[in-house]
N, C-alpha and C positions, 0 to 999 in steps of 0.2 A: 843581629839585625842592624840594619842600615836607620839613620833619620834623617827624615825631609822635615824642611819648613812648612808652617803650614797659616796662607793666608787670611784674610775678609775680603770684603768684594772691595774696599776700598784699596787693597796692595799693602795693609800694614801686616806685619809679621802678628801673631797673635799665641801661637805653642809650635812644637814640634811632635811630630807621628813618628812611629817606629814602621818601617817596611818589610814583609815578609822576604827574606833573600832565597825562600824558594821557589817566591813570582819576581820581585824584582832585583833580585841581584846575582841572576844566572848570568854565564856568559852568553853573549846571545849568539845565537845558529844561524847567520847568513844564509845558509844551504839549504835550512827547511824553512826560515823566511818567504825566501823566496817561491819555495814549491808551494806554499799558503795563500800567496798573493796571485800565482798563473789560476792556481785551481778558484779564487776566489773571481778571476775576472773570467775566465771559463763561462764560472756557473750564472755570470749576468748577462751573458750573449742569449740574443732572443731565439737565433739560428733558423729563424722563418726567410732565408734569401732562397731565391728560386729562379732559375732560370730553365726556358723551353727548351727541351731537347726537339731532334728531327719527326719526330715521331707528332709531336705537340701542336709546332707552329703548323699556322693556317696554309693551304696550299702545296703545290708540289706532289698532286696525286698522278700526274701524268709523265712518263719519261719524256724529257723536251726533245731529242730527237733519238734519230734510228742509230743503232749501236754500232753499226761499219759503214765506211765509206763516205763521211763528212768529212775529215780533216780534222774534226774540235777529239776530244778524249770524248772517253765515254762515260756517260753522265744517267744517274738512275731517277734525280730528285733534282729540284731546281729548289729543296729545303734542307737539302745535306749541307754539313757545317763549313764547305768551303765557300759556299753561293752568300750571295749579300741578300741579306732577310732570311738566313740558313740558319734553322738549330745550332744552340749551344754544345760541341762536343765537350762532355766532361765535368761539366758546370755543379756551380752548388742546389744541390735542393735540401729541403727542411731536414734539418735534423738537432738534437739535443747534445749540446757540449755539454753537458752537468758529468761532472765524476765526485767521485770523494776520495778525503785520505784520510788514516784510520786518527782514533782517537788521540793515540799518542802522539804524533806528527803534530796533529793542531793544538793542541796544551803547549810542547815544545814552541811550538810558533807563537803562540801567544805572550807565553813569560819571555821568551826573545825579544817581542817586541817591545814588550812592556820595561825589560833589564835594559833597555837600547836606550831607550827616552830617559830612563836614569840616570844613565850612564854618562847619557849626554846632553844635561840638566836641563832636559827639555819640558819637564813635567812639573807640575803645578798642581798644591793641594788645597782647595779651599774648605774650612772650615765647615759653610755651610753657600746656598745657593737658591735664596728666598725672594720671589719677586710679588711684589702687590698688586702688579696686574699685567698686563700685554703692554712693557715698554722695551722697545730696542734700545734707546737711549740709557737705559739701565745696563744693559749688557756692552754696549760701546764701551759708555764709562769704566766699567769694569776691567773689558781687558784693557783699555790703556794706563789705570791702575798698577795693572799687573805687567803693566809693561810687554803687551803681547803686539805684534803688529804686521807679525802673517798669518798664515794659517794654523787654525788653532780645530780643537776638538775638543770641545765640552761632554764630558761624562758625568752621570749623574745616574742614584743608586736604581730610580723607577723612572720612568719616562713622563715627564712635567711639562705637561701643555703649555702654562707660560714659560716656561723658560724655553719651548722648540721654536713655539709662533715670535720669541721676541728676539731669538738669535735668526730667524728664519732668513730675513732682508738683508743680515749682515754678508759682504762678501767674505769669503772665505773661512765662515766660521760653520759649523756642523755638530748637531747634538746626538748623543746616543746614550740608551740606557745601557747596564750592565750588564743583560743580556742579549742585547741587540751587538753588544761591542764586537768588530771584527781587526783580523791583521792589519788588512790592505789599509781601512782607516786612520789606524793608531800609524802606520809609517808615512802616509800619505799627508799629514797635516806637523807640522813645525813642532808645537807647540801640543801638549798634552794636557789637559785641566779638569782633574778629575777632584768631586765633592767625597771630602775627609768619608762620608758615609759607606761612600761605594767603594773607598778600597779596600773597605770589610769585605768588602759582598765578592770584590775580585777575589781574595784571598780568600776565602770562604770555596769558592770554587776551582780555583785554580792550584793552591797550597797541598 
């Protein structure tokens, strides 16, 4: 087993944690990373776009002229898709992107992710993650503490109303509980900051 530092909200060192190395010290899988992150943006597309086909749009019940001996080509619909104000040939209509990929694939992608942020001392353990009431100005302070100053992702073990609403206004900051946590998050954000509690609970599930 690997050890991390493990801080206070103020940035001072306080003990050391031991890490699970069959969540975080795998090598991490680039290749199912990535299948984790398409199928994860997949499955947030609303896929309500819609467009008229000829059939749809208003008008064009009448052939505009007589089929020989004009000169123009011959023409059925003045709402066929070459005409202006003509049906969509082709177009998107509603449908559902959602797939899955089986069990194995996403644990793999997970401890990937999670081995990645290790790896590349992106990730941050705090001790604990105690707020007195709804202030941002507690959680600023904090990560500049910790010396964070891009995008970070606060993990914690249950989902803790002050600590969402007081990261909330922060730019580039995002909270998730331990079962909310996904891929695309954890590679999406810099910086990884997860409470000493929940990496029980990761490892508890993912081990």
């Amino acid at each position: 087993m690997s050890t991390i530092s493990v801080f206070d909200m103020t940035g001072n060192q306080v003990s050391e944690t031991e890490l699970s190395d069959a969540v975080f010290g795998i090598t991490p899988n680039e290749a199912v990373m990535h299948a984790m992150v398409v199928n994860y943006l997949a499955n947030q597309r609303q896929g309500t776009q819609s467009t008229l086909t000829r059939t749809e749009v208003s008008g064009g019940g009448r052939k505009p002229w007589r089929q020989k001996g004009t000169g123009h080509a011959r023409q059925g619909s003045t709402r066929a898709p070459q005409w202006v104000h003509g049906g969509i040939a082709l177009g998107p209509k509603p449908r559902d992107y959602r797939y899955s990929l089986n069990k194995k694939v996403r644990r793999l992608a997970m401890k990937s992710a999670l081995s990645a942020k290790v790896l590349d001392n992106n990730m941050i353990v705090l001790n604990e993650l105690s707020l007195e009431g709804y202030k941002t100005k507690t959680v600023v302070n904090m990560l500049k503490a910790l010396g964070v100053d891009g995008k970070a992702l606060i993990v914690t073990s249950e989902a803790d109303a002050k600590v969402i609403k007081s990261a909330a206004n922060i730019p580039g900051v995002k909270t998730a509980a331990v079962n909310t946590l996904n891929v695309y998050d954890i590679l999406n954000y810099d910086k990884l900051i997860v409470v000493k509690n929940a990496v029980g609970k990761i490892e508890e599930v993912y081990a």
